[in-house]
PyMOL Python script that loads the backbone (N, CA, C, O; Angstrom):
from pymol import cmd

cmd.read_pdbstr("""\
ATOM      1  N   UNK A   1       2.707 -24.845  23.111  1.00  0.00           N
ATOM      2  CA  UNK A   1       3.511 -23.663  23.403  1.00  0.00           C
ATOM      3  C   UNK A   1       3.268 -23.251  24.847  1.00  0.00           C
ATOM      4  O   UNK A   1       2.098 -23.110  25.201  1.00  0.00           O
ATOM      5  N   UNK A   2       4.172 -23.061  25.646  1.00  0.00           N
ATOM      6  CA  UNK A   2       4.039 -22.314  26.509  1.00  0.00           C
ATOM      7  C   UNK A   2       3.730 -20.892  27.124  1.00  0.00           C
ATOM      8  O   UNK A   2       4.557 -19.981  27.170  1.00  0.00           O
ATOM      9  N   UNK A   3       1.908 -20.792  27.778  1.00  0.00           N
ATOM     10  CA  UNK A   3       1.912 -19.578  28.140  1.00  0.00           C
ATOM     11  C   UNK A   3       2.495 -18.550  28.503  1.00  0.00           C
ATOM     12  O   UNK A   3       2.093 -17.451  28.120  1.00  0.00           O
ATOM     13  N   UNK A   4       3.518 -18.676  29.281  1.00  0.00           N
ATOM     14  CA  UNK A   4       4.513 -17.912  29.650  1.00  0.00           C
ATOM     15  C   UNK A   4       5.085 -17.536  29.015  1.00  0.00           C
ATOM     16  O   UNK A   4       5.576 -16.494  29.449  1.00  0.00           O
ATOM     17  N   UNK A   5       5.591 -17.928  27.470  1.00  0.00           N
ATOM     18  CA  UNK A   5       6.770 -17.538  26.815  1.00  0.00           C
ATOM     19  C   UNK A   5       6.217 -16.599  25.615  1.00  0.00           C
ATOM     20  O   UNK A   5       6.812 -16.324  24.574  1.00  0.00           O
ATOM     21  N   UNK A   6       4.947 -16.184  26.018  1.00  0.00           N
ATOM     22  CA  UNK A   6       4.367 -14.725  24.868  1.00  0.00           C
ATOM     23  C   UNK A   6       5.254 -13.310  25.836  1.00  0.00           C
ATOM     24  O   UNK A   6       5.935 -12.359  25.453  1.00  0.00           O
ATOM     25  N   UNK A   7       4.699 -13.915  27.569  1.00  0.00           N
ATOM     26  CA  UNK A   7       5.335 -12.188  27.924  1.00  0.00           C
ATOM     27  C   UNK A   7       6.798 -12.589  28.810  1.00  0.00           C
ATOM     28  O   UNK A   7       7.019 -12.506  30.019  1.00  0.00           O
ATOM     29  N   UNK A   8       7.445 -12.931  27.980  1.00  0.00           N
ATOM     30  CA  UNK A   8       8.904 -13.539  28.095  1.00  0.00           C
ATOM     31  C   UNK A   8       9.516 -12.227  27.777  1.00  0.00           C
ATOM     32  O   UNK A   8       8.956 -11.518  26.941  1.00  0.00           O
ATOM     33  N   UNK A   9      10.974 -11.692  28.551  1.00  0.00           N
ATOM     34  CA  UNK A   9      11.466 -10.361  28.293  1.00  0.00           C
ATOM     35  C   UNK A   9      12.609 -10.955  27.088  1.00  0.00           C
ATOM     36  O   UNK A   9      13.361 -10.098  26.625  1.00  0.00           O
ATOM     37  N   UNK A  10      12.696 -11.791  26.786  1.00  0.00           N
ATOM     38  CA  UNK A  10      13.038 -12.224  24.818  1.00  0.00           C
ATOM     39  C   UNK A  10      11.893 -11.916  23.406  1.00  0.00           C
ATOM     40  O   UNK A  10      12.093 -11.634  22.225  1.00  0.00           O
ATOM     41  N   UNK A  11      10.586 -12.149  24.273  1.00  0.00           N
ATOM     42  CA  UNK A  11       9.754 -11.241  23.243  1.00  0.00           C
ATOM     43  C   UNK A  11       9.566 -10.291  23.261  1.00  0.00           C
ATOM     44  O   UNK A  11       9.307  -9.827  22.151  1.00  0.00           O
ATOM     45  N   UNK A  12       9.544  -9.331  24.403  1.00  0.00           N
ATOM     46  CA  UNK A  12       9.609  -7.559  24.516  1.00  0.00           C
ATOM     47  C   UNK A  12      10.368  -7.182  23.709  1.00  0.00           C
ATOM     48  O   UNK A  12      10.101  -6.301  22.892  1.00  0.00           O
ATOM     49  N   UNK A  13      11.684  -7.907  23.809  1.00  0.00           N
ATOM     50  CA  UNK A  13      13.136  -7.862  23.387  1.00  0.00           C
ATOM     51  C   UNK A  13      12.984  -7.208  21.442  1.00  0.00           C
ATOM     52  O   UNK A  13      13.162  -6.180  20.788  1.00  0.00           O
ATOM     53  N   UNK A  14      12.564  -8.588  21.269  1.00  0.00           N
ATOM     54  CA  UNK A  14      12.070  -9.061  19.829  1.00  0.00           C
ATOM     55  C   UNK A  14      11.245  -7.754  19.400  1.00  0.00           C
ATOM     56  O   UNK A  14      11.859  -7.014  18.632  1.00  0.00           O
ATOM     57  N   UNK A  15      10.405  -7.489  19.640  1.00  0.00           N
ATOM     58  CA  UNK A  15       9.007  -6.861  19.257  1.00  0.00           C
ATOM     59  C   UNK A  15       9.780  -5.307  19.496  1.00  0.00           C
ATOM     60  O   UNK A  15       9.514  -4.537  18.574  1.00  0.00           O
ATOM     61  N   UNK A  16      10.458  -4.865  20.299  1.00  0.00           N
ATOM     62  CA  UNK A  16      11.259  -3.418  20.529  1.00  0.00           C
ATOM     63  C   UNK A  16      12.276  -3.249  19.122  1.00  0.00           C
ATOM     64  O   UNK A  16      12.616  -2.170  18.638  1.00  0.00           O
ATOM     65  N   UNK A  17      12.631  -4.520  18.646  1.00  0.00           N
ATOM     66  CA  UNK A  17      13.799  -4.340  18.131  1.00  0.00           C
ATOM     67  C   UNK A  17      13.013  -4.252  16.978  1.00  0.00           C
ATOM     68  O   UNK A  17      13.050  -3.188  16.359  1.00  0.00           O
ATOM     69  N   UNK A  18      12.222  -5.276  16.519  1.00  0.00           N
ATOM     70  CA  UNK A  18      11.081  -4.711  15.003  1.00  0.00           C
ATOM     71  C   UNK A  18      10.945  -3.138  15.635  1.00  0.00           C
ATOM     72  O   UNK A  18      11.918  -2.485  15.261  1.00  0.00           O
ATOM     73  N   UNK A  19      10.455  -2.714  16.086  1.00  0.00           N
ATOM     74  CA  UNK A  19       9.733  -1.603  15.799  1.00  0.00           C
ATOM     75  C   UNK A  19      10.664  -0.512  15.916  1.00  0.00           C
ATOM     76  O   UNK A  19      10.266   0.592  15.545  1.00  0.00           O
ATOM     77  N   UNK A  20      11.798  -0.621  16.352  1.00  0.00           N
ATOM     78  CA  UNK A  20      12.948   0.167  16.230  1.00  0.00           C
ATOM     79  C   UNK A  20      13.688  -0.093  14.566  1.00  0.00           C
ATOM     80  O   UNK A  20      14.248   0.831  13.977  1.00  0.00           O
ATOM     81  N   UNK A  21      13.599  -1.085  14.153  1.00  0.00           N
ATOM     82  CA  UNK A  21      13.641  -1.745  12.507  1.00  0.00           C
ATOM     83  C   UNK A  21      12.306  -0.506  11.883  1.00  0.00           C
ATOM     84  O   UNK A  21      12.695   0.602  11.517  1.00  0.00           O
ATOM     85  N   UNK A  22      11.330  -0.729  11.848  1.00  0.00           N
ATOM     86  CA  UNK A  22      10.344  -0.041  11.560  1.00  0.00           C
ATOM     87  C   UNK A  22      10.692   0.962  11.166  1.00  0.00           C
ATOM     88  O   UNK A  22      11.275   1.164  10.101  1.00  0.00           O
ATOM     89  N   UNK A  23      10.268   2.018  12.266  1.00  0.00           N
ATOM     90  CA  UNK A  23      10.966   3.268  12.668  1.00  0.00           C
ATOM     91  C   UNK A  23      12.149   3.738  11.508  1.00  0.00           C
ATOM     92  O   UNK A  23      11.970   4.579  10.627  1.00  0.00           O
ATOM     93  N   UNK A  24      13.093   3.149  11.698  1.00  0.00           N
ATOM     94  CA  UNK A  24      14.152   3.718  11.040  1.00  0.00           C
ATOM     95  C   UNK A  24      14.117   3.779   9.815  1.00  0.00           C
ATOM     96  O   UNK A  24      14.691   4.700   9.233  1.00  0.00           O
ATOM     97  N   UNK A  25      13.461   2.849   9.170  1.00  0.00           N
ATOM     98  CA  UNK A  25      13.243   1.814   8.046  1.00  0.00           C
ATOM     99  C   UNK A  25      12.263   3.359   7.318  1.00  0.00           C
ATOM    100  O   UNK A  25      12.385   3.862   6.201  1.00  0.00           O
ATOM    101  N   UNK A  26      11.316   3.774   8.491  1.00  0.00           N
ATOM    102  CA  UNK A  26      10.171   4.816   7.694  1.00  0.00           C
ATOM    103  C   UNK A  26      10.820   6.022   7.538  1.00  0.00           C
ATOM    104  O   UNK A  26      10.552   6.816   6.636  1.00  0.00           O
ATOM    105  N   UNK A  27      11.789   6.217   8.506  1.00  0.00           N
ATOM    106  CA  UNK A  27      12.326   7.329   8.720  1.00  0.00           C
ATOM    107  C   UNK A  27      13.499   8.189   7.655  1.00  0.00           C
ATOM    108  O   UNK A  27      13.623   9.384   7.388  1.00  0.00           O
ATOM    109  N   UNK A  28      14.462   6.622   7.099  1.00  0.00           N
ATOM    110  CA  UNK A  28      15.199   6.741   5.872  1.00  0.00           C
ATOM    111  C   UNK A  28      14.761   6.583   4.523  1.00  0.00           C
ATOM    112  O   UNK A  28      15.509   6.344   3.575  1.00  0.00           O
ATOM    113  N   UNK A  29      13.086   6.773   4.450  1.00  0.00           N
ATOM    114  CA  UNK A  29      12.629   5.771   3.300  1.00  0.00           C
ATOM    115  C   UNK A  29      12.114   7.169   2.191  1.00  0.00           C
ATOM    116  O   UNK A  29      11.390   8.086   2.577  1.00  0.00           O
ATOM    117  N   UNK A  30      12.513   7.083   1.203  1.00  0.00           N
ATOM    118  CA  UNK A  30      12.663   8.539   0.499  1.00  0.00           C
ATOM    119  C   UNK A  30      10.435   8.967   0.710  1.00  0.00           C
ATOM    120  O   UNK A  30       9.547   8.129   0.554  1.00  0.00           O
ATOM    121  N   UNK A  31      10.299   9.994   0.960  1.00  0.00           N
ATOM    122  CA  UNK A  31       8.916  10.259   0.418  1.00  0.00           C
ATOM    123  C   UNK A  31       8.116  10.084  -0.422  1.00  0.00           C
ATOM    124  O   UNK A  31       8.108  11.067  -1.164  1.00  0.00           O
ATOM    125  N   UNK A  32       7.451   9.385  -0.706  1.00  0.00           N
ATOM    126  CA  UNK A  32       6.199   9.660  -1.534  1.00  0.00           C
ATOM    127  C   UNK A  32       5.640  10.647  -2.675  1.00  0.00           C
ATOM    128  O   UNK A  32       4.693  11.361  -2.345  1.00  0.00           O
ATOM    129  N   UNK A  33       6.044  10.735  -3.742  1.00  0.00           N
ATOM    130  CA  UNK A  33       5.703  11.883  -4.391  1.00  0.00           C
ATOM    131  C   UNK A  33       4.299  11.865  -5.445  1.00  0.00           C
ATOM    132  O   UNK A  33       4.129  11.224  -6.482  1.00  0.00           O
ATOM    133  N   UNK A  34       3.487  12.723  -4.819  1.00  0.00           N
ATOM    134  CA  UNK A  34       1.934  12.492  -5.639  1.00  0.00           C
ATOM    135  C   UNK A  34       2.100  13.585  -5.963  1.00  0.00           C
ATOM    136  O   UNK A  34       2.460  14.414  -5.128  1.00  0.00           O
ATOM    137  N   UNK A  35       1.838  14.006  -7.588  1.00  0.00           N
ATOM    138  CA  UNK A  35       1.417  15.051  -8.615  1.00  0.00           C
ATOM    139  C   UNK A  35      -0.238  14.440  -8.856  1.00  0.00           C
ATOM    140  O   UNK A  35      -0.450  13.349  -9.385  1.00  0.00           O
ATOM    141  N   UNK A  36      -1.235  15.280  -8.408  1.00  0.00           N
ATOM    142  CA  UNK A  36      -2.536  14.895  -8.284  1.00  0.00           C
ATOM    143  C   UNK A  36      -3.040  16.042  -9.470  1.00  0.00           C
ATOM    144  O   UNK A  36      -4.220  16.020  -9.819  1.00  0.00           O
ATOM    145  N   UNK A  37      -2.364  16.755  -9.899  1.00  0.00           N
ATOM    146  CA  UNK A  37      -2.535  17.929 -11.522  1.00  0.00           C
ATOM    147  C   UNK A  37      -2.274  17.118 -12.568  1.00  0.00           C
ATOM    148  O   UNK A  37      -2.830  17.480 -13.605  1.00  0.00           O
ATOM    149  N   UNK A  38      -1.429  15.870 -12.668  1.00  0.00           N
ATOM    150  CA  UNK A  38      -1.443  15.372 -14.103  1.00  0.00           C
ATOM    151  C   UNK A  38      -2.406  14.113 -14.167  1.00  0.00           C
ATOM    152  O   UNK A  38      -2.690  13.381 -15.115  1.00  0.00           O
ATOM    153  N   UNK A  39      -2.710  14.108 -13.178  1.00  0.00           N
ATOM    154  CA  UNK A  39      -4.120  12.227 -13.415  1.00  0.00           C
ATOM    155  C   UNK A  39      -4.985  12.764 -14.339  1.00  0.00           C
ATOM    156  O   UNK A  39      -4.918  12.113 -15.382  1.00  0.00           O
ATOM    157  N   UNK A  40      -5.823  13.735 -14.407  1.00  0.00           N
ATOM    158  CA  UNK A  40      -6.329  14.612 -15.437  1.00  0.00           C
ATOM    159  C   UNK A  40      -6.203  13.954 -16.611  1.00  0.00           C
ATOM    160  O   UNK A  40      -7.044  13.313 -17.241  1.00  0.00           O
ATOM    161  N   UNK A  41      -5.071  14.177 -16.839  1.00  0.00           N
ATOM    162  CA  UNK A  41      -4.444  14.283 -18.078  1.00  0.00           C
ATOM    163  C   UNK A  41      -4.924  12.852 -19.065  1.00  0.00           C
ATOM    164  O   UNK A  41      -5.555  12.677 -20.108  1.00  0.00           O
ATOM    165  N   UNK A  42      -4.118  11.877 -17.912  1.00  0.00           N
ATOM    166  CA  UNK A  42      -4.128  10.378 -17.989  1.00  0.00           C
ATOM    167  C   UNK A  42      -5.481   9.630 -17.969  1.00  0.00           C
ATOM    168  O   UNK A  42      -5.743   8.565 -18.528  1.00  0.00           O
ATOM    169  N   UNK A  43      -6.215  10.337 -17.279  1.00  0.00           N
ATOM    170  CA  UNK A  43      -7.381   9.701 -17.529  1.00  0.00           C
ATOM    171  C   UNK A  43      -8.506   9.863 -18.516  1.00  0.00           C
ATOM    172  O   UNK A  43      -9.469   9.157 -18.817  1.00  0.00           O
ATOM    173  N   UNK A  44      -7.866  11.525 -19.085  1.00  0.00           N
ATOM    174  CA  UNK A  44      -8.955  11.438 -20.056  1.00  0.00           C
ATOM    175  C   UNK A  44      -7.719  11.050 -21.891  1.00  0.00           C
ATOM    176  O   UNK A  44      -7.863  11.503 -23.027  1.00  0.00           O
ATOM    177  N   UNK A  45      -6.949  10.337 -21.477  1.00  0.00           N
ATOM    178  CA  UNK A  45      -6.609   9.386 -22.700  1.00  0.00           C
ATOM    179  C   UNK A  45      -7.219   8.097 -22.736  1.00  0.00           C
ATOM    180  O   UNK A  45      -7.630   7.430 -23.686  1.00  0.00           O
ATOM    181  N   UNK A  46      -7.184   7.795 -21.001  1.00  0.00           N
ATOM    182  CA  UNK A  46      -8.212   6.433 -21.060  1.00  0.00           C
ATOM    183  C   UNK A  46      -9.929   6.155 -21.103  1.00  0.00           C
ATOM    184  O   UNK A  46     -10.564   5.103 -21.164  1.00  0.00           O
ATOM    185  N   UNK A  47     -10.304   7.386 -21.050  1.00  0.00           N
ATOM    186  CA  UNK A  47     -11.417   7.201 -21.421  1.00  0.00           C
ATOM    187  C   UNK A  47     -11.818   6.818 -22.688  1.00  0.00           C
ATOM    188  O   UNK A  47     -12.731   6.001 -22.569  1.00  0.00           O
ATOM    189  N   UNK A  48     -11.599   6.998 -23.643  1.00  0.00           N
ATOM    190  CA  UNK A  48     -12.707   6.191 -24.778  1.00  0.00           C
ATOM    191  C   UNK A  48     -12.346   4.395 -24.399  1.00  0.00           C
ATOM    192  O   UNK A  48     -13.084   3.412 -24.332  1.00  0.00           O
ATOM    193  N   UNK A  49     -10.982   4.567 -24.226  1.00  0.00           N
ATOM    194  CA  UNK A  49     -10.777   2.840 -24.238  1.00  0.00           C
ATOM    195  C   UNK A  49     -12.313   2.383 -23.101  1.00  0.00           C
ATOM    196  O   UNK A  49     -13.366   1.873 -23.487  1.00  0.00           O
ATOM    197  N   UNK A  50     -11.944   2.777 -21.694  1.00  0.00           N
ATOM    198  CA  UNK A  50     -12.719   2.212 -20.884  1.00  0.00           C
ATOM    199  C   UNK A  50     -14.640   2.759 -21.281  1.00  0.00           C
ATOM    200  O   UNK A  50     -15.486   2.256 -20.541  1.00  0.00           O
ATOM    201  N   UNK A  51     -14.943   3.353 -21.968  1.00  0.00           N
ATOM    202  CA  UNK A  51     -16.203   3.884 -22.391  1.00  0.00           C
ATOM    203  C   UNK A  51     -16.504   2.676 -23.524  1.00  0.00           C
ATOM    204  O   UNK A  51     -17.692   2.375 -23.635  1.00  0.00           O
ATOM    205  N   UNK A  52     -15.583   1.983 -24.345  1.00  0.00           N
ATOM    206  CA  UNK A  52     -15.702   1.025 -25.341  1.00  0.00           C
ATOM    207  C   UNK A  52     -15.817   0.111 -24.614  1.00  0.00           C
ATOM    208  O   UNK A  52     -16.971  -0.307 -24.527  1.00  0.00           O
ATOM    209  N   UNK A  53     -14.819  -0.573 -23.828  1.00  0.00           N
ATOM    210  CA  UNK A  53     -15.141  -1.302 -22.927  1.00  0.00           C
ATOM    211  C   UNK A  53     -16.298  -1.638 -22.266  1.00  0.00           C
ATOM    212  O   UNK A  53     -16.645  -2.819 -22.268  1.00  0.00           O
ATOM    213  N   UNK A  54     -17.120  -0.600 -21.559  1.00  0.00           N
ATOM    214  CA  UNK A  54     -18.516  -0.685 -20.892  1.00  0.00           C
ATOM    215  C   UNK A  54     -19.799  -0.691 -21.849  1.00  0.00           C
ATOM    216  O   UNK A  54     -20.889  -1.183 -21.557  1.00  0.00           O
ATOM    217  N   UNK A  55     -19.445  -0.015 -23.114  1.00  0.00           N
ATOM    218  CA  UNK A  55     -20.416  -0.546 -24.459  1.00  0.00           C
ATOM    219  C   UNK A  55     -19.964  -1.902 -24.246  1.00  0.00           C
ATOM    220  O   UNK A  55     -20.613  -2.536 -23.415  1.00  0.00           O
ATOM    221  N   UNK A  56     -18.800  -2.609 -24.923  1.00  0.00           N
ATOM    222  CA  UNK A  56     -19.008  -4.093 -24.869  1.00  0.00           C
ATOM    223  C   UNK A  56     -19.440  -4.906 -24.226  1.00  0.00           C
ATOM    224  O   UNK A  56     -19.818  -5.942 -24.773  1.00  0.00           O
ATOM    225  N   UNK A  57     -19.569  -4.713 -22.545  1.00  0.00           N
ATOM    226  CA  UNK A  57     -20.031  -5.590 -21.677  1.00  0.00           C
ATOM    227  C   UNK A  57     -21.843  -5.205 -21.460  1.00  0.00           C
ATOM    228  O   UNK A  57     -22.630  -6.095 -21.140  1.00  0.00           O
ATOM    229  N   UNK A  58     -22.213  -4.000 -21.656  1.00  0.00           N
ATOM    230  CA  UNK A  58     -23.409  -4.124 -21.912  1.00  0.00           C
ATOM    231  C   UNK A  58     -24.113  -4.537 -22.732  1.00  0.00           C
ATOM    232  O   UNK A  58     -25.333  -4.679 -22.644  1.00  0.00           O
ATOM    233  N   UNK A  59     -23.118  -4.885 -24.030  1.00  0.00           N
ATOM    234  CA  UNK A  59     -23.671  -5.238 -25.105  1.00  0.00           C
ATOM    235  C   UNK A  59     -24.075  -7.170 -24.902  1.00  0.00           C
ATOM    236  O   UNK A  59     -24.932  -7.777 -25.544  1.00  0.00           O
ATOM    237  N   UNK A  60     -23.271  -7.677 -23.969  1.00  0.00           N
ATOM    238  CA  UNK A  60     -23.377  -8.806 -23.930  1.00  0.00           C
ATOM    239  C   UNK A  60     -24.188  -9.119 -23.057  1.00  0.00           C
ATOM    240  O   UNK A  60     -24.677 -10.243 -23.175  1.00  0.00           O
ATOM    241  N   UNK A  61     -24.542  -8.437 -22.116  1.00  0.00           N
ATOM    242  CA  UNK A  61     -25.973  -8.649 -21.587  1.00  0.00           C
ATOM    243  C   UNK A  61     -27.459  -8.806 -22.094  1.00  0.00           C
ATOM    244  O   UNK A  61     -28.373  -8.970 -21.287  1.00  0.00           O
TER     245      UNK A  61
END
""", "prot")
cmd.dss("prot")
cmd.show_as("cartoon", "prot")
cmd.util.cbc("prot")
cmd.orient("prot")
């Protein structure tokens, strides 16, 4: 490959146009929605499973 052709103004080119892709891409991209009040909830249904679980693997030790 040729040294020259990393700071070639076709790769500025390239690399402006991703990050203008990017950009827009983050900009139209609906938000994120975290409810951090119902994990609570969810985790203490999974507890006995994962509490049985960690009996079993100690048990096999």
């Amino acid at each position: 490959m040729d040294p020259g052709a990393a700071s070639s103004p076709a790769a500025f080119a390239a690399a402006g146009a991703l990050g203008l892709a990017a950009a827009t891409t983050t900009y139209f991209a609906p938000p994120r929605h975290y409810d951090i009040r119902e994990a609570p909830e969810e985790l203490e249904a999974l507890e006995p499973v994962a509490e049985r679980e960690a009996e079993d693997e100690t048990a096999d030790v």
